[in-house]
N, C-alpha and C positions, 0 to 999 in steps of 0.2 A: 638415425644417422642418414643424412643424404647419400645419393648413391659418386658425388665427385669425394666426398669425405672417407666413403670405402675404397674407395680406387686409390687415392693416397696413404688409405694407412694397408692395402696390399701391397702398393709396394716399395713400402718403408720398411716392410717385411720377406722381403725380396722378390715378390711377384711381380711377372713382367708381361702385359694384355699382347700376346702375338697370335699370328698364323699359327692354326695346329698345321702341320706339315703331312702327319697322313693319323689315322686312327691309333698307332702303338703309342702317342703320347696322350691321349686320353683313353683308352686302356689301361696304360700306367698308374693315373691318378682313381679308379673306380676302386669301390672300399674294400673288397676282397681284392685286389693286385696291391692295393696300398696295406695291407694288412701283413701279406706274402711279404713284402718286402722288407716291415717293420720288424716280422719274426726272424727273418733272413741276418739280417743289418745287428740284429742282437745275440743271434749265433756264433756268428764269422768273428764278431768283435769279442765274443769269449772265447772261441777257440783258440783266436791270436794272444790275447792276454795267457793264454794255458799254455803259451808257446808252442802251441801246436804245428807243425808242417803242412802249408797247405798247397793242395796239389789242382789246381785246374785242370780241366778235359773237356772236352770237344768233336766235331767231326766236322769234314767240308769235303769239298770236292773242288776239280780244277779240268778244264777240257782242254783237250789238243788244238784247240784254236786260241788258247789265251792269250791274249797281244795287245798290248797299248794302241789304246783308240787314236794315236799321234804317233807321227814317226817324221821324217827326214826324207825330201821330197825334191830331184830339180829341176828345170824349166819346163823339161818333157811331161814331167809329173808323174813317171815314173819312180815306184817303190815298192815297196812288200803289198803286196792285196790279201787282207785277212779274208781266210773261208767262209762262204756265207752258212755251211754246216757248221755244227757247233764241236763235231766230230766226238770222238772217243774221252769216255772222261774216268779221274782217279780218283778215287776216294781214299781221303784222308786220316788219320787218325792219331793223336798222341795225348800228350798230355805234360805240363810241367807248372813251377811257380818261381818263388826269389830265390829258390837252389839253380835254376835252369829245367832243363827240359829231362826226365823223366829217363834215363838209360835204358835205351834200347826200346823206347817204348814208341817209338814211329811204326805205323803201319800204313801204307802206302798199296792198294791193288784195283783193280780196273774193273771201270763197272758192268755188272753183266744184266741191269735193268732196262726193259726197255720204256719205263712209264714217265719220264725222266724226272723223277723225284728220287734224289739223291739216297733219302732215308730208307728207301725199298731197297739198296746195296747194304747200307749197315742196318739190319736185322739184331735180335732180340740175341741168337744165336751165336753170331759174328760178333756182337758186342761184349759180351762175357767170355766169350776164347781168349778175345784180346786181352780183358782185362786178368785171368788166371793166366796166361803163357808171357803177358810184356808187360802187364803192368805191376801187378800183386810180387812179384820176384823181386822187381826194384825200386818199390816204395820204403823209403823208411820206415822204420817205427811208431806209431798211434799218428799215422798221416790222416788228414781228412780230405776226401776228394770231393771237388764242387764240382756238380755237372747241371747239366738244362730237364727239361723235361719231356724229353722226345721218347714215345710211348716205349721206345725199345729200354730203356732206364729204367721203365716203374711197373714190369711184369710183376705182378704178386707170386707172393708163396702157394695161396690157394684162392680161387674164386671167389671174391667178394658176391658177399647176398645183396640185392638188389629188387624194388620192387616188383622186379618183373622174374624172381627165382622161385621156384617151385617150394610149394608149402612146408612139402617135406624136407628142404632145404634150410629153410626158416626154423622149423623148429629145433633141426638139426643145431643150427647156429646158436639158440635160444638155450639147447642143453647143455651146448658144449663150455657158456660161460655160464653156471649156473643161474641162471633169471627168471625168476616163477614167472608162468605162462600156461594156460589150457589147451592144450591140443584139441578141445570143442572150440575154440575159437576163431573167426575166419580170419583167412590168408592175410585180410587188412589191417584186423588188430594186433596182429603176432605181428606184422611188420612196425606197427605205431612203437612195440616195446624194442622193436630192433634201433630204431630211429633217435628213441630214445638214449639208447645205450652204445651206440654204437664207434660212437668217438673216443668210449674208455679200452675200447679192445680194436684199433689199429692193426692192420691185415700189413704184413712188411713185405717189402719188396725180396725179390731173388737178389739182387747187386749189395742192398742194406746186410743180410743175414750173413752172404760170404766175405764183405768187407771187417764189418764186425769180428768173424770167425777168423782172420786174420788180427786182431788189432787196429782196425780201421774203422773211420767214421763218413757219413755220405751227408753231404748236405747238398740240398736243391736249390736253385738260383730263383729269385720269384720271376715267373713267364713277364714278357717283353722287356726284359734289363740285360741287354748283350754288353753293354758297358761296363757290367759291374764282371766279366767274365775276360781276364786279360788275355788269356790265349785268342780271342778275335781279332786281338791287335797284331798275334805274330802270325794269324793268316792273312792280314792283310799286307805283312812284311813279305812274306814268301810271295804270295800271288802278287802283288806289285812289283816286284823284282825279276820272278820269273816272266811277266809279260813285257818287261822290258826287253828280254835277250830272244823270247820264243820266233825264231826266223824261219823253220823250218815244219811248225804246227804238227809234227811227228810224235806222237803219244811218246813212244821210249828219249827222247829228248827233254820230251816234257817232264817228264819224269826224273832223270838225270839232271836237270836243274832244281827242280823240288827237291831231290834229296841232298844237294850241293848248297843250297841255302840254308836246310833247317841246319846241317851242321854247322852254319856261318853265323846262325844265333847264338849269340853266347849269353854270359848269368846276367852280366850288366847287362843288357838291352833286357832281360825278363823282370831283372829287380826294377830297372826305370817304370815298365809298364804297370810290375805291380803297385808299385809308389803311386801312381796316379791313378789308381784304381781306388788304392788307399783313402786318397782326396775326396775321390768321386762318394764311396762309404762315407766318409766326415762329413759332407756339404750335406746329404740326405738324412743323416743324422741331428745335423746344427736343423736344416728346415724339417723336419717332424719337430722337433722341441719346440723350437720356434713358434711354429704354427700353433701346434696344441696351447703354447702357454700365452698367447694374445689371444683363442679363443675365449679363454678359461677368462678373463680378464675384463669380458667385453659382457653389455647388457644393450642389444641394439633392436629394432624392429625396419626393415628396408618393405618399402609396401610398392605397386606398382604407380601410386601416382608421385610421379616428379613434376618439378615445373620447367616452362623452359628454359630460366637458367637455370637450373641444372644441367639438363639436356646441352648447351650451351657451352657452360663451362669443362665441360667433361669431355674427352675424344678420342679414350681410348676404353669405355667402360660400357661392356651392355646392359641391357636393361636386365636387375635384379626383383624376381616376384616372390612375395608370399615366405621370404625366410625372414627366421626369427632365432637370434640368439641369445640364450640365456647363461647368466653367471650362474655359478654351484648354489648358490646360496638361494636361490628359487625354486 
């Protein structure tokens, strides 16, 4: 197949040759994030059909200088002048889905970091208070919470072995599922049976075990898909609205708008969001199918010599080397 004859049957099948815009869209497409996703996309889509209740979560922050980079100016050009500090900031936290936003489950407090990485306020600690004291109280019944994967989320129950863990550790781990193993054996081969087996015996997280222990289920977002997470949408409702009115850049004001908004969210605005989240799930769904089953179809060899018409007729397609695709039947 010429390489203008690929480029047309890409995207006959929806592909479109553009600008990557920065790294998290080829990130997205690498076979393990594509994979993450694919397990993801067949989760969500059975828990919905189980009519499960699903609960989105999240965290962000907002600083006492938040203010529309635009404002209302006249001859003198006199106006509001935003602080060149970025000053005092709040961290965020809630959680809701197509019921609305989660009762009582806003937690709002000021950050005491000074490394200004938001995630060094919501700690491993702080994150499970919240979710035993505002959120577990008013979750419904066999809810499933979808969160990201920010390290404070996926503290284990116990120390995952690792090649770098002490032998005695190893073999520890080695007894504990019964797996014949020599204790004459070095550190490397005792790890090769860990390696091995490792993926049938799954170390659970602290959040997984006390959700569960409620009636709850946890599932993980696949890493760079903030899209498929609708609570991003109602931070960016809140924080757009609050830097509309922020005239006074006063953390306690800032805050008194923040809490003045989330209550101004109601179910419709969260069922719209999730509705289009919904879409976004079906389109990534319709293109995995897709994709796979024009693979599955196709018996091609693209090698690097083209000619110039090719070269020529083509002007949106780089040059493809050295792949080969085969139908099943080979």
């Amino acid at each position: 197949m010429s390489i203008p004859s690929l480029a047309k049957l890409l995207k006959s099948i929806g592909f479109r040759w553009k600008k990557t815009d920065d790294n998290r869209k080829a990130l997205m497409e690498s076979y393990d994030i594509r994979l993450k996703r694919i397990k993801y996309l067949k989760q969500i889509t059975e828990f919905k059909n189980q009519g499960r209740n699903i609960v989105y979560t999240d965290e962000t922050y907002i600083h006492s200088s938040h203010t529309s980079d635009k404002g209302w100016f006249d001859e003198s050009l006199s106006g509001i002048r935003k602080p060149i500090s970025k000053g005092q900031r709040l961290i965020i936290v809630h959680a809701g889905g197509k019921n609305g936003f989660v009762k009582d489950g806003l937690l709002i407090f000021r950050s005491g970091s000074k490394s200004g990485d938001y995630h060094d306020d919501m700690n491993h600690e702080n994150f499970m208070k919240w979710v035993e004291t505002q959120l577990l109280p008013n979750l419904p019944p066999n809810s499933v919470l979808v969160l990201d994967n920010a390290s404070y989320h996926n503290v284990q129950v116990k120390k995952n072995v690792t090649s770098g863990s002490k032998k005695q550790l190893i073999i520890d781990w080695l007894k504990e599922h019964n797996l014949e193993h020599d204790e004459k054996m070095t550190k490397t081969e005792l790890y090769e049976i860990v390696l091995q087996n490792k993926r049938f015996y799954p170390i659970k997280c602290k959040l997984d075990e006390l959700m569960e222990s409620h009636g709850h289920s946890t599932l993980r977002l696949p890493p760079y898909h903030p899209e498929l997470n609708p609570i991003e949408k109602i931070w960016a409702t809140v924080k757009n609205w609050v830097a509309s009115r922020n005239t006074t850049f006063k953390l306690a004001d800032v805050e008194a708008l923040t809490r003045q908004k989330f209550a101004e969210v109601s179910v419709d605005d969260w069922r719209s969001i999730c509705d289009r989240v919904d879409k976004i799930e079906d389109k990534y769904i319709k293109d995995h199918n897709l994709f796979d089953e024009t693979l599955d179809s196709l018996k091609f060899t693209v090698n690097t010599g083209s000619s110039d018409e090719d070269l020529e007729t083509s002007s949106d397609e780089s040059i493809i080397s050295n792949v080969d695709i085969l139908s099943d039947s080979d």
